[in-house]
N, C-alpha and C positions, 0 to 999 in steps of 0.2 A: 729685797732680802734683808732681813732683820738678822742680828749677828748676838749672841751671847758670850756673858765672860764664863769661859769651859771651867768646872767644876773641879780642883784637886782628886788624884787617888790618893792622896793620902792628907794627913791631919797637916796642920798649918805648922805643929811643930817640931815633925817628922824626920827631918833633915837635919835635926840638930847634932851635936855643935856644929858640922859643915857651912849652915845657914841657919840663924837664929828665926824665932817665932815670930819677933817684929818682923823684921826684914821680909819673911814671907806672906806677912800678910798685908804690910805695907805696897809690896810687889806684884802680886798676885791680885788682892783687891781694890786697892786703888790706884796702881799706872799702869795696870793690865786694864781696867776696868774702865780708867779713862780712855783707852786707846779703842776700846770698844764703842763707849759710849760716844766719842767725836766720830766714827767712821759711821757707825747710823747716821748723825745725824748730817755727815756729807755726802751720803746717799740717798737720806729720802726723798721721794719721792720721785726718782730718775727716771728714765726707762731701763738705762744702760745697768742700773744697780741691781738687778737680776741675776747679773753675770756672778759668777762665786768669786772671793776676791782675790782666789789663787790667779784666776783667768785677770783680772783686774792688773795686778802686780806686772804679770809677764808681757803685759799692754798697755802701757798707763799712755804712750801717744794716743791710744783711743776716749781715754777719759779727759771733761773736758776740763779745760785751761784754770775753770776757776775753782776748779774743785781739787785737783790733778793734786797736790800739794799734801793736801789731807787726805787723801788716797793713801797718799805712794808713804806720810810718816805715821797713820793710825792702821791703815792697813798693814804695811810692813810692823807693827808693832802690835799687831794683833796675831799675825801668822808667826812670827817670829819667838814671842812670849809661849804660843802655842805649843809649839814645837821644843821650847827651854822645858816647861811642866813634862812634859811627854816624856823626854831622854832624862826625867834625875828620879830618885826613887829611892826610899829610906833603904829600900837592900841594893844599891848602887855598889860602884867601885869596882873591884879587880879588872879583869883581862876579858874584852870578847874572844868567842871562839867561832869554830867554822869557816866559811867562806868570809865573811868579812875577815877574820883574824889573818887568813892566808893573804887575802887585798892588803890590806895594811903593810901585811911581811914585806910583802910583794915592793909595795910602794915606796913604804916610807923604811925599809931594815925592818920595825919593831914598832911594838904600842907604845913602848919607852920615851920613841923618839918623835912619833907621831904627836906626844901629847907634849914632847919640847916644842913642837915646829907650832901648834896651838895654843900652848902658853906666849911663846915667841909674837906671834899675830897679836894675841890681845892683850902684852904690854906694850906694843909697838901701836898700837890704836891709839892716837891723839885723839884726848878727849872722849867723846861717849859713841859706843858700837858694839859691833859682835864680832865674835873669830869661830869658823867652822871648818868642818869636815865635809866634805862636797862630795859630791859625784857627778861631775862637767857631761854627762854621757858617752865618755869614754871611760874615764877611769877616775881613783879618787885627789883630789887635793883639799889644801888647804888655804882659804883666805880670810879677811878681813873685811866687813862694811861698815862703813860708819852712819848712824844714830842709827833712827828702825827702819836703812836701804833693807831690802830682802834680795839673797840670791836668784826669786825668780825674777827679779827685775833682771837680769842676766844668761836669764836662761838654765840656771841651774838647780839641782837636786842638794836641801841641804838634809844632810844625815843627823849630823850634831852640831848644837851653836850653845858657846857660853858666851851669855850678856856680861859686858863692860862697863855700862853703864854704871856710875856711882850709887844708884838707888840700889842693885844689886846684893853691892857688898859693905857699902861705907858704915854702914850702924855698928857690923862688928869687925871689919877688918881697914877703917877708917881708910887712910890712904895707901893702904899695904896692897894693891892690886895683886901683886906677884902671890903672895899667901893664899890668898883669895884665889886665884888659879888654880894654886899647887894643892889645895885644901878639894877645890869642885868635884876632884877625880872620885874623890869618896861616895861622891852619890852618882854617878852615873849609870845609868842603868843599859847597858850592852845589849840585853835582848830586846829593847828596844830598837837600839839605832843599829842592828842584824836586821830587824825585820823591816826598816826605814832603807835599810840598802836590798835587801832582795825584795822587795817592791819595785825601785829604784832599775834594779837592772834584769829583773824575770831571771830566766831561764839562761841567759846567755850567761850573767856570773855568777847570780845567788841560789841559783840551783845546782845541788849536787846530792 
């Protein structure tokens, strides 16, 4: 299985000032692009490399030893970047609503507080990672992996993940992580990561 770097919906400068135009296209086309382009090439030719790398991730004892490595940090950083592009969106920010916004209530009090407890994860990230919004298959939390770990190596559903990583944010908010955080909520895009959780849980939560 041959893997492509997935295409923006929107212009490279879209997200501005949230995220400058370098920075996006620095991220997007070249350490998104390298994470694609090393995961081919630790797959070619496999038999096992058929598998999609979701199944990959959630199994890396099955992938072998000498590969296993480059799986588990191109892989996860191919699924993971995936997923960053997916949840931000030039009309991002405010509040989701619905069934997700009731989980959250639910969960965490408030979106308020929800997005301290994820600010909180990824400045508490030594060094380079990501902090998300889960769904464990019970219900939602929030944690932290460090470089491109992906939570299905864990078994888990991630809803939404902001990268930590210095390439991220350093061009315009240099060592300022916390800004950088506090700045991200502005492009987030809600209806996405609604439709990322009622996937996530069918009928049992996200339908109503």
């Amino acid at each position: 299985m041959t893997y492509a770097l997935p295409p923006l919906r929107y212009s490279y400068d879209a997200l501005a000032p949230t995220i400058d135009e370098l920075t996006m296209r620095m991220h997007h086309g070249k350490h998104h692009g390298a994470y694609v382009a090393n995961l081919n090439a630790a797959l070619d030719g496999a038999d096992w490399a058929e598998r999609p790398i979701e199944q990959l991730l959630a199994d890396l004892g099955s992938v072998p030893d000498d590969v296993r490595v480059a799986v588990r940090d191109n892989g996860g950083g191919h699924v993971n970047h995936t997923l960053f592009w997916e949840v931000t969106s030039p009309g991002g920010g405010g509040s989701p609503s619905g069934p997700l916004r009731d989980a959250i209530a639910a969960t965490f009090g408030s979106v308020t507080l929800l997005k301290r407890q994820i600010s909180a994860a990824g400045l508490g990230r030594l060094g380079s990672g990501w902090a998300w919004l889960m769904y464990d298959g019970i219900g939602l939390a929030v944690t932290s992996t460090p470089n491109q770990d992906s939570p299905l190596m864990e078994g888990q559903t991630a809803l939404l993940g902001v990268d930590v990583w210095e390439h991220a944010y350093y061009l315009k908010y240099q060592s300022r992580r916390a800004d950088y955080l506090e700045a991200w909520w502005n492009v987030v895009d809600w209806d996405r990561v609604a439709e990322r959780y009622q996937a996530a849980t069918g009928d049992r939560d996200g339908g109503s």
